[in-house]
N, CA, C and O atoms as CSV, one atom per row, in Angstrom:
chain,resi,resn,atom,element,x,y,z
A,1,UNK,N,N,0.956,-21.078,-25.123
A,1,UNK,CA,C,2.060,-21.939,-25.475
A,1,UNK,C,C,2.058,-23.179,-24.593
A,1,UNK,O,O,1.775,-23.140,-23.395
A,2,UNK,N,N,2.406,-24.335,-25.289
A,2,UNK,CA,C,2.624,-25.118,-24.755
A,2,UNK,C,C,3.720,-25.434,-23.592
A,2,UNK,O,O,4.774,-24.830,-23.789
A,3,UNK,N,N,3.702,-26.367,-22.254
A,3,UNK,CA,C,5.212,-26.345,-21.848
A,3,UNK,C,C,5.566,-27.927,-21.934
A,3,UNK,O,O,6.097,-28.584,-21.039
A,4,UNK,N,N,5.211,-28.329,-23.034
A,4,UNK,CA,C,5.424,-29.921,-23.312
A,4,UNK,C,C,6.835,-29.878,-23.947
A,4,UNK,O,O,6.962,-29.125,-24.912
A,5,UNK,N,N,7.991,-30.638,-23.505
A,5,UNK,CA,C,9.183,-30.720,-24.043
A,5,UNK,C,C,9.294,-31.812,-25.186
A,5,UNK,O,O,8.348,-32.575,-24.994
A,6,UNK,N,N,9.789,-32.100,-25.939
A,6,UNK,CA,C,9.826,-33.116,-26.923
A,6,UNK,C,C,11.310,-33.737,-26.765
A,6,UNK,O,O,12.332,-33.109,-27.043
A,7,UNK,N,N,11.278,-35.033,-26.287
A,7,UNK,CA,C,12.138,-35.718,-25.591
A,7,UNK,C,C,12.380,-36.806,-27.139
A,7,UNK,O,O,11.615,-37.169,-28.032
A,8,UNK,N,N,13.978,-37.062,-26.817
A,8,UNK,CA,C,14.252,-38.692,-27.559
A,8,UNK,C,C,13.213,-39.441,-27.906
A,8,UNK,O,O,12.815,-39.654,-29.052
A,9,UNK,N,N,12.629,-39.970,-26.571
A,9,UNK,CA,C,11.909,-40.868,-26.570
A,9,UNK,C,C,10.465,-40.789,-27.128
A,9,UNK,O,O,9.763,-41.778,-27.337
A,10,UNK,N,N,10.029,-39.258,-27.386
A,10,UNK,CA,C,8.964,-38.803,-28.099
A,10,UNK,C,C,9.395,-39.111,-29.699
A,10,UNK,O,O,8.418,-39.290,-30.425
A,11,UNK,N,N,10.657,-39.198,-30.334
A,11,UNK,CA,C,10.802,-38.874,-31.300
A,11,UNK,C,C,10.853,-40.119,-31.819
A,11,UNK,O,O,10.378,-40.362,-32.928
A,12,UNK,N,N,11.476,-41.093,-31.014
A,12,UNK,CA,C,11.471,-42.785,-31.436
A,12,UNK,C,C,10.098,-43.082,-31.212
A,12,UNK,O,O,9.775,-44.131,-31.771
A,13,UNK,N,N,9.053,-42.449,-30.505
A,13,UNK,CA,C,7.366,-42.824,-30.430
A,13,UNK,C,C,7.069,-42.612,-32.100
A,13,UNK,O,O,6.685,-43.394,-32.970
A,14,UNK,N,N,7.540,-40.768,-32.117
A,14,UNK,CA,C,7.000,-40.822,-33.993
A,14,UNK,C,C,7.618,-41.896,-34.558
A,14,UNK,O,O,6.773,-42.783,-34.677
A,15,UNK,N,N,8.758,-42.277,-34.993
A,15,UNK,CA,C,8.930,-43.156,-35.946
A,15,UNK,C,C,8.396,-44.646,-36.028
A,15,UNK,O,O,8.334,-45.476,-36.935
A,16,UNK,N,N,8.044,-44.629,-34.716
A,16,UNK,CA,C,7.207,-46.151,-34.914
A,16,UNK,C,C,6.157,-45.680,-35.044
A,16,UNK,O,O,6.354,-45.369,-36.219
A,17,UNK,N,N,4.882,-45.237,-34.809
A,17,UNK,CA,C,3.729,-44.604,-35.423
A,17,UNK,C,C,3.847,-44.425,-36.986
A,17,UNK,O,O,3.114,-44.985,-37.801
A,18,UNK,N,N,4.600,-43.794,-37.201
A,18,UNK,CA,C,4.266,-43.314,-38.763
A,18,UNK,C,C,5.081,-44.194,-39.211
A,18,UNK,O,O,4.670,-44.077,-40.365
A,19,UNK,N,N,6.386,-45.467,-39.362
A,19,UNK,CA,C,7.361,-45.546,-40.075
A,19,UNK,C,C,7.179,-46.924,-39.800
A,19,UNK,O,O,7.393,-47.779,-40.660
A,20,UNK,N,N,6.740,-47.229,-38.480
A,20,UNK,CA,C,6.472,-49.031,-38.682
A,20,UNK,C,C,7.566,-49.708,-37.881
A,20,UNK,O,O,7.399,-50.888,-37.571
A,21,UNK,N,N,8.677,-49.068,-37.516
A,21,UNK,CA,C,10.173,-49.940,-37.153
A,21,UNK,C,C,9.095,-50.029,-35.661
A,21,UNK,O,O,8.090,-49.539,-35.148
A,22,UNK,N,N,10.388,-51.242,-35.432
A,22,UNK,CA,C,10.395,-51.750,-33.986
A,22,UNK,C,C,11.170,-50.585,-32.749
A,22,UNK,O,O,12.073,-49.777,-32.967
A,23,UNK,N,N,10.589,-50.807,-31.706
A,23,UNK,CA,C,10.290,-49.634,-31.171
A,23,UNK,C,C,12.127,-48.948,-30.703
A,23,UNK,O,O,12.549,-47.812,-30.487
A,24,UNK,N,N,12.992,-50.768,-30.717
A,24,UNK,CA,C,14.147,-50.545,-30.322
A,24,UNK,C,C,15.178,-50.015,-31.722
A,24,UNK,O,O,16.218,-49.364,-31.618
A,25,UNK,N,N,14.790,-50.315,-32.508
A,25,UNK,CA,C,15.299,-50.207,-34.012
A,25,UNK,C,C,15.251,-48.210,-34.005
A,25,UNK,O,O,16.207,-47.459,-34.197
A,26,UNK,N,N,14.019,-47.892,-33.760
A,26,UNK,CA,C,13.627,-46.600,-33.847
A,26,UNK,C,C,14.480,-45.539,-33.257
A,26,UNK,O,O,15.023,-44.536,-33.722
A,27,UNK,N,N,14.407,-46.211,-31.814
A,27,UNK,CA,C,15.453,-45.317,-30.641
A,27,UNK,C,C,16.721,-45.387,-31.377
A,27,UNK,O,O,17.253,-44.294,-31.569
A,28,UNK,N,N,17.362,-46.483,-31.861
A,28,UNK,CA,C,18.550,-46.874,-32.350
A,28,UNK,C,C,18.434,-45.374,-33.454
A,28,UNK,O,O,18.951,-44.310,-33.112
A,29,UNK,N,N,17.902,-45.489,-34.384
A,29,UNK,CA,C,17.281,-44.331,-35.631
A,29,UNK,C,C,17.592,-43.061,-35.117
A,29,UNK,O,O,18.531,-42.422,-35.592
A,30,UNK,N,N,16.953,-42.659,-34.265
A,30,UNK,CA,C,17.234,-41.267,-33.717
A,30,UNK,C,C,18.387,-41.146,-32.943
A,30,UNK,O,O,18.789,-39.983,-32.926
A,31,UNK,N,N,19.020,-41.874,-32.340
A,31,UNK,CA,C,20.354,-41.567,-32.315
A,31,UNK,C,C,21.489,-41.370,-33.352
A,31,UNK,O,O,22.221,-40.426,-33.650
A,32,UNK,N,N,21.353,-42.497,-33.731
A,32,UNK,CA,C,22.249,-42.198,-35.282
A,32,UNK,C,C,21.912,-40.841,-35.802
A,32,UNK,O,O,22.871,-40.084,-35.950
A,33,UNK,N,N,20.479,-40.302,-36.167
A,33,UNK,CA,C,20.751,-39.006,-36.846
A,33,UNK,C,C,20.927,-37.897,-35.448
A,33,UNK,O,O,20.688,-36.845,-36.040
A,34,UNK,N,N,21.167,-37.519,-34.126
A,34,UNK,CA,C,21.713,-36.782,-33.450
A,34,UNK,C,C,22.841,-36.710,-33.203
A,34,UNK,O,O,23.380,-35.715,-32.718
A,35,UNK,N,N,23.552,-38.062,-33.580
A,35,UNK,CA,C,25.004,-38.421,-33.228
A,35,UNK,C,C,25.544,-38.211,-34.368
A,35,UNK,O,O,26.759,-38.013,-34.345
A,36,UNK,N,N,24.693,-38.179,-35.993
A,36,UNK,CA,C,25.253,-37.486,-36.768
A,36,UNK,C,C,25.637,-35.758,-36.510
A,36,UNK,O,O,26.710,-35.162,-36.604
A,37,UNK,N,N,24.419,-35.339,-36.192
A,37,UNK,CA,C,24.087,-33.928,-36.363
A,37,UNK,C,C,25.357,-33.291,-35.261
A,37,UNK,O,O,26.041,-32.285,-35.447
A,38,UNK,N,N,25.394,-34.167,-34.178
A,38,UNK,CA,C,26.641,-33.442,-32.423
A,38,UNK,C,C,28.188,-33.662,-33.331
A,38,UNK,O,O,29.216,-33.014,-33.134
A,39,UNK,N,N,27.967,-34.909,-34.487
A,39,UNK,CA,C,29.447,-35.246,-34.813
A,39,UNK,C,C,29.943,-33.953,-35.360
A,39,UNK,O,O,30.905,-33.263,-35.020
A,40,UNK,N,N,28.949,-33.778,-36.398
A,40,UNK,CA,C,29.310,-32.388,-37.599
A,40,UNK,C,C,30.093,-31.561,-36.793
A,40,UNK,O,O,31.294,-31.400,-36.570
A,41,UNK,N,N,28.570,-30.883,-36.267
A,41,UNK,CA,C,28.943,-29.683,-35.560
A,41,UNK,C,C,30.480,-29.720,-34.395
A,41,UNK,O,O,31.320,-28.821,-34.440
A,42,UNK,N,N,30.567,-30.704,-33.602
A,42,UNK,CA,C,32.148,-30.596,-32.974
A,42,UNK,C,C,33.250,-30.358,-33.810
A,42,UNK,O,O,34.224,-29.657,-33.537
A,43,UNK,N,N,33.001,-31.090,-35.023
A,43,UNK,CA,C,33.732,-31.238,-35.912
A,43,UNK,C,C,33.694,-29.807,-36.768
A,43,UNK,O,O,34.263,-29.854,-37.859
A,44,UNK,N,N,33.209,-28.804,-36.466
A,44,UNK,CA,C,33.103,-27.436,-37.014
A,44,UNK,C,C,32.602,-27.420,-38.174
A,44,UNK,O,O,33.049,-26.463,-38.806
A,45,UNK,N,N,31.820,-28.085,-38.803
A,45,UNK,CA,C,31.057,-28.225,-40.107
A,45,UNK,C,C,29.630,-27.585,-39.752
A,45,UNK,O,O,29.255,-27.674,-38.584
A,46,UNK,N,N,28.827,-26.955,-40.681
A,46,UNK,CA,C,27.530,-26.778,-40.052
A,46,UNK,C,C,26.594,-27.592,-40.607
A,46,UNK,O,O,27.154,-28.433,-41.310
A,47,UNK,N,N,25.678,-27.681,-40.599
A,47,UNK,CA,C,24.686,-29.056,-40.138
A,47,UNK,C,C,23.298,-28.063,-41.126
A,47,UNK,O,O,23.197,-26.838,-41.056
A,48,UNK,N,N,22.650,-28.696,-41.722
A,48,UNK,CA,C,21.357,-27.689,-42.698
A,48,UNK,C,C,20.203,-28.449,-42.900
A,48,UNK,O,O,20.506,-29.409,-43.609
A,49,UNK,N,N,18.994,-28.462,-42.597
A,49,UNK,CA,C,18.449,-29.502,-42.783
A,49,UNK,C,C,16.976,-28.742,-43.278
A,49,UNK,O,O,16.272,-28.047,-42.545
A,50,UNK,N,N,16.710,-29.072,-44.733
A,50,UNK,CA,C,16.177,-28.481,-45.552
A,50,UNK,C,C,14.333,-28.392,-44.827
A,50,UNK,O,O,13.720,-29.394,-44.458
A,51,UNK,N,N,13.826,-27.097,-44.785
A,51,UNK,CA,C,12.798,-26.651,-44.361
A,51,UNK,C,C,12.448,-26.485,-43.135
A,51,UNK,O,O,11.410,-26.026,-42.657
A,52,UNK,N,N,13.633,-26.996,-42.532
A,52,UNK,CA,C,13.656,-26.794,-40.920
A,52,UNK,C,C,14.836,-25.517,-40.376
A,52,UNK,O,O,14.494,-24.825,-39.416
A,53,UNK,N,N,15.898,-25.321,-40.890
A,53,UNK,CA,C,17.208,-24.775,-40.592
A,53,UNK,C,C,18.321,-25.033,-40.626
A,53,UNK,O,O,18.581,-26.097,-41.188
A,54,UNK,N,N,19.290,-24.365,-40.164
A,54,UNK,CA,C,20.634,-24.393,-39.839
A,54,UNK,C,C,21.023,-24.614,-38.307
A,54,UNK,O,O,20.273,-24.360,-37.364
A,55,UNK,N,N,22.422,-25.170,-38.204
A,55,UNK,CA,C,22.976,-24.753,-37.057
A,55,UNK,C,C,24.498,-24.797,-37.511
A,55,UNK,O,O,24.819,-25.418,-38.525
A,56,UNK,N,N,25.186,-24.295,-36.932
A,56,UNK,CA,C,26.216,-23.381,-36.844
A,56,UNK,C,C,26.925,-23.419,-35.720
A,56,UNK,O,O,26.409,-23.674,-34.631
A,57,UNK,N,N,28.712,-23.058,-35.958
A,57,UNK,CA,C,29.370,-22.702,-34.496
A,57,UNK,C,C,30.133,-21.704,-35.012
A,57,UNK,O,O,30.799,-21.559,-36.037
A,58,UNK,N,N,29.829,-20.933,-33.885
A,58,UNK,CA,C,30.415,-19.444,-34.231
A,58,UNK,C,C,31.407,-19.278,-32.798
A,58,UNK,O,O,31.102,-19.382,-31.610
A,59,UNK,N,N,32.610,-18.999,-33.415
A,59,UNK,CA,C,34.065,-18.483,-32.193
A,59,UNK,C,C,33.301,-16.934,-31.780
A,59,UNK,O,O,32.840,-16.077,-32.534
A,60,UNK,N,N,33.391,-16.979,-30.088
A,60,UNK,CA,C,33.593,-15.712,-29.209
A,60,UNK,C,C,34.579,-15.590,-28.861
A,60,UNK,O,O,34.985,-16.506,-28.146
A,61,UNK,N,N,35.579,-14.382,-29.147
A,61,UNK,CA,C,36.380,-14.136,-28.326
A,61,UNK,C,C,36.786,-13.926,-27.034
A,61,UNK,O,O,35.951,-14.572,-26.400
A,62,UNK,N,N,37.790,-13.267,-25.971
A,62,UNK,CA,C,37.579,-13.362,-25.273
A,62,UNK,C,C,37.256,-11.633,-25.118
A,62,UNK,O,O,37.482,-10.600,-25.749
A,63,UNK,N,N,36.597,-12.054,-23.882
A,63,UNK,CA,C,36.379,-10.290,-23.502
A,63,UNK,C,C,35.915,-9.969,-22.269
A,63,UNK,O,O,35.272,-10.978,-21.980
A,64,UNK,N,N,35.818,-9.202,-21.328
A,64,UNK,CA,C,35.319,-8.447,-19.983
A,64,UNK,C,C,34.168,-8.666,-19.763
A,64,UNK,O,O,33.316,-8.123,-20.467
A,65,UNK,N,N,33.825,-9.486,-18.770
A,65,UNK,CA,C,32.094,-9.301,-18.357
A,65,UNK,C,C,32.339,-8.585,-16.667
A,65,UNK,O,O,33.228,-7.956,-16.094
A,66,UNK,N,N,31.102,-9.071,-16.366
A,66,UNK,CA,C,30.508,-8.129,-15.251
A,66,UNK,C,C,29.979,-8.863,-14.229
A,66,UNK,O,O,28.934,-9.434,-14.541
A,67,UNK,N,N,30.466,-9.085,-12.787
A,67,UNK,CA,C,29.288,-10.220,-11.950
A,67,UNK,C,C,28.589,-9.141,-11.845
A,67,UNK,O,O,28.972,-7.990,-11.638
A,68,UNK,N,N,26.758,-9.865,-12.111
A,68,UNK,CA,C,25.834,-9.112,-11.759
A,68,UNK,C,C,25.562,-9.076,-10.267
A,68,UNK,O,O,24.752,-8.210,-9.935
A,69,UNK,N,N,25.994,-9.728,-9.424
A,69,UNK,CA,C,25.785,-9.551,-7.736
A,69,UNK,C,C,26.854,-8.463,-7.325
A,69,UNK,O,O,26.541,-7.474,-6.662
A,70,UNK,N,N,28.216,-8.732,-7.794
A,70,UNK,CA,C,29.273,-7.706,-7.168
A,70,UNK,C,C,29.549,-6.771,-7.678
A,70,UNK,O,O,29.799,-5.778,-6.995
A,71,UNK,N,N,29.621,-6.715,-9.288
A,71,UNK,CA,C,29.637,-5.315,-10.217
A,71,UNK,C,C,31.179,-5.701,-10.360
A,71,UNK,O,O,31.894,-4.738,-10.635
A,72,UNK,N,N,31.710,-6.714,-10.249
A,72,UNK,CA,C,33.488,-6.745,-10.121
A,72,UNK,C,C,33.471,-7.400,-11.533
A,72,UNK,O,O,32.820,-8.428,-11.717
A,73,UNK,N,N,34.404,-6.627,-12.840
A,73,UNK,CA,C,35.148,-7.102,-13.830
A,73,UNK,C,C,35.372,-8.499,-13.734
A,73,UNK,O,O,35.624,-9.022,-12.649
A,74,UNK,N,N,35.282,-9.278,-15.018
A,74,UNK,CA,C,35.599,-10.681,-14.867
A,74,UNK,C,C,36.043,-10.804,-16.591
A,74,UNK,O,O,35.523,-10.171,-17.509
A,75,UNK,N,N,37.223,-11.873,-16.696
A,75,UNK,CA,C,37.785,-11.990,-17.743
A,75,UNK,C,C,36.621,-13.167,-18.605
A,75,UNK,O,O,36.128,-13.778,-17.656
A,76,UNK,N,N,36.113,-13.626,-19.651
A,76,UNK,CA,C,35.142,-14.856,-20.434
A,76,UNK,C,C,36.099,-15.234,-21.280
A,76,UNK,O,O,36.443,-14.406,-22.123
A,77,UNK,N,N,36.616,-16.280,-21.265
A,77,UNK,CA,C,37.307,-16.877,-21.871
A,77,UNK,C,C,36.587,-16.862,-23.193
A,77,UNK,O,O,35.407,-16.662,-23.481
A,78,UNK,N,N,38.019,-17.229,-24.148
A,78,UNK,CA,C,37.159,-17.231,-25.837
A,78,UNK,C,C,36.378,-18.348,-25.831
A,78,UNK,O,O,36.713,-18.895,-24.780
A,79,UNK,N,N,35.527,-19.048,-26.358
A,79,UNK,CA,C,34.819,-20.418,-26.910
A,79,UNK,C,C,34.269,-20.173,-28.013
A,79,UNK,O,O,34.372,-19.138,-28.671
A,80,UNK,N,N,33.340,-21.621,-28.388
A,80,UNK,CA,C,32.465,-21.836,-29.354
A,80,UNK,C,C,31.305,-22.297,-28.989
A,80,UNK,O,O,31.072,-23.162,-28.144
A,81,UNK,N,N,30.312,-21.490,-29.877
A,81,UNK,CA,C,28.705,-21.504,-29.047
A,81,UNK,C,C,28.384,-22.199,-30.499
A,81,UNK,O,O,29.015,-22.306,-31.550
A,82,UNK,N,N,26.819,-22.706,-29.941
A,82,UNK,CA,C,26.378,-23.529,-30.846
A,82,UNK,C,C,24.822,-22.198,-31.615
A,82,UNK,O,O,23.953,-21.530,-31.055
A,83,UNK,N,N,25.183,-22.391,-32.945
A,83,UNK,CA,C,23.853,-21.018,-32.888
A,83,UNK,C,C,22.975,-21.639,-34.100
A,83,UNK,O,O,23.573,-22.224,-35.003
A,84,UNK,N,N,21.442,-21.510,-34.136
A,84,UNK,CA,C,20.244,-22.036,-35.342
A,84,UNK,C,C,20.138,-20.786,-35.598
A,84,UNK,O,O,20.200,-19.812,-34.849
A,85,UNK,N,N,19.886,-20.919,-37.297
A,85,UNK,CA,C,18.787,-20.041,-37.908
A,85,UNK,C,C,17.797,-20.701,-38.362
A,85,UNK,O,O,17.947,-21.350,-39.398
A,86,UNK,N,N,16.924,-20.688,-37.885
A,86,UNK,CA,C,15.470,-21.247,-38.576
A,86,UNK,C,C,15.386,-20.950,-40.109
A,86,UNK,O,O,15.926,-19.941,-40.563
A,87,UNK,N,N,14.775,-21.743,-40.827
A,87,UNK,CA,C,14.449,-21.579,-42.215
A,87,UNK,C,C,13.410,-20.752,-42.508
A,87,UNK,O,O,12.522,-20.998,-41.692
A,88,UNK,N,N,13.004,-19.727,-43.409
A,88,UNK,CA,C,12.260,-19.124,-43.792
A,88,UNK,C,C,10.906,-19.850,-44.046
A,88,UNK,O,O,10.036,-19.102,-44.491
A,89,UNK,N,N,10.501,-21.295,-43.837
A,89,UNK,CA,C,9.562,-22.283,-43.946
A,89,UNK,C,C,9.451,-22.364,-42.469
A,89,UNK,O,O,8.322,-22.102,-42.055
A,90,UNK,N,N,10.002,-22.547,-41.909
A,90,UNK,CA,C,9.717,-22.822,-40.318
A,90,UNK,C,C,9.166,-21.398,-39.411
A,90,UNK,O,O,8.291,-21.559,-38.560
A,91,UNK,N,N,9.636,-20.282,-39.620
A,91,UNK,CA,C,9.194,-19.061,-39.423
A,91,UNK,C,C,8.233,-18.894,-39.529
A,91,UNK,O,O,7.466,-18.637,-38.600
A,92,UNK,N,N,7.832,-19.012,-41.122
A,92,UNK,CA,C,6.331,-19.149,-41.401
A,92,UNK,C,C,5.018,-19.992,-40.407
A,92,UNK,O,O,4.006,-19.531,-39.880
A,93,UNK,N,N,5.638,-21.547,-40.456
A,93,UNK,CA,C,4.897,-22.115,-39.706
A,93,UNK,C,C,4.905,-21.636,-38.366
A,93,UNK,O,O,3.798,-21.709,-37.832
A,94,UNK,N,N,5.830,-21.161,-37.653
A,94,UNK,CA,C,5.481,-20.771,-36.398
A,94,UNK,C,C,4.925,-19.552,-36.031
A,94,UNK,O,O,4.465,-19.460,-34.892
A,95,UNK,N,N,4.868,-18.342,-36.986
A,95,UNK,CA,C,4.233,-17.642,-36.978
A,95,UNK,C,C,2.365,-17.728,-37.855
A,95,UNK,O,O,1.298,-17.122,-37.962
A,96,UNK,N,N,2.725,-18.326,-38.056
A,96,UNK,CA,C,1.074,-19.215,-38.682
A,96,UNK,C,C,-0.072,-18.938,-38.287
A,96,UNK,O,O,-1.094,-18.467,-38.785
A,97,UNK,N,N,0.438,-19.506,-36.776
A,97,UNK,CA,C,-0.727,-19.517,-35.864
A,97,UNK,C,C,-1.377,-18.065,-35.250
A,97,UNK,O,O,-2.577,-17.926,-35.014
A,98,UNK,N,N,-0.384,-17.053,-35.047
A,98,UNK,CA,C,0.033,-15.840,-34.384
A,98,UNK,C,C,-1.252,-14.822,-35.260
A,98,UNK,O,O,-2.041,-14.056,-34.707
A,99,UNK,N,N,-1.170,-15.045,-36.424
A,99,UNK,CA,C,-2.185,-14.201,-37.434
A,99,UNK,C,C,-3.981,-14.209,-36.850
A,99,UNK,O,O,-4.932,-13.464,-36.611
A,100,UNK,N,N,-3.513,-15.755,-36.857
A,100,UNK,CA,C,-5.373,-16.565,-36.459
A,100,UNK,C,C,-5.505,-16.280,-34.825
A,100,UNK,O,O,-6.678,-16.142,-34.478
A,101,UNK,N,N,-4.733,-16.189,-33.980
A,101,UNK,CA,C,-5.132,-15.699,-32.551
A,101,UNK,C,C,-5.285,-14.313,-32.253
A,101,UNK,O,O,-5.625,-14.016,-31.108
A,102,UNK,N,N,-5.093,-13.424,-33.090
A,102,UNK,CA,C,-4.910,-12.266,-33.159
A,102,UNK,C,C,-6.141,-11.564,-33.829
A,102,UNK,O,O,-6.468,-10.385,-33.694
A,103,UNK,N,N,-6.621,-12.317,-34.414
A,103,UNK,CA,C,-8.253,-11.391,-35.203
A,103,UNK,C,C,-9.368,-11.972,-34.075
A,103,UNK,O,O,-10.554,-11.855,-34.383
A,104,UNK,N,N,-9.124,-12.424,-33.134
A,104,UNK,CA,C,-10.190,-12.657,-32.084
A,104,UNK,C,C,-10.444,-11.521,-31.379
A,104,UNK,O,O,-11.286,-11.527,-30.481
């Protein structure tokens, strides 16, 4: 596996490579669609983006945890977590590779 992160600034690299915009136009581009995608989701809508996945916010209640150093009860407040399901197309592709490294 790789430990290469894929940054903003990787993603405004693709769109000028493949799409032609100017490099500041681009960055501009990928914000707009993340600042779409953070708006949704705060906004409790879920977000779907065809052949790639879902994301989702799902309410935790509250409930009892545990410090793992002291073993002493601790109350977790309720929140909202942010959760993906990958698409049944993306699965595929990432398991893709897993088939072909495996008959070696």
């Amino acid at each position: 596996m790789s430990a290469k992160t894929l940054t903003r600034a990787d993603l405004a690299e693709a769109v000028v490579r493949k799409v032609g915009l100017p490099r500041n136009e681009s960055q501009e581009l990928v914000e707009l669609v993340l600042n779409e995608i953070s708006g949704s989701l705060s906004r409790g809508e879920a977000v779907k983006l065809s052949s790639f996945g879902s994301f989702g916010i799902r309410s935790k209640g509250e409930r009892i945890g545990r410090n793992p150093k002291t073993g002493k009860e601790v109350p977790i407040t309720p929140r909202r977590v942010l959760v993906f399901r990958p698409s049944n197309i993306m699965k595929d592709r990432i398991n893709a590779g897993l088939s072909e490294n495996s008959k070696g």
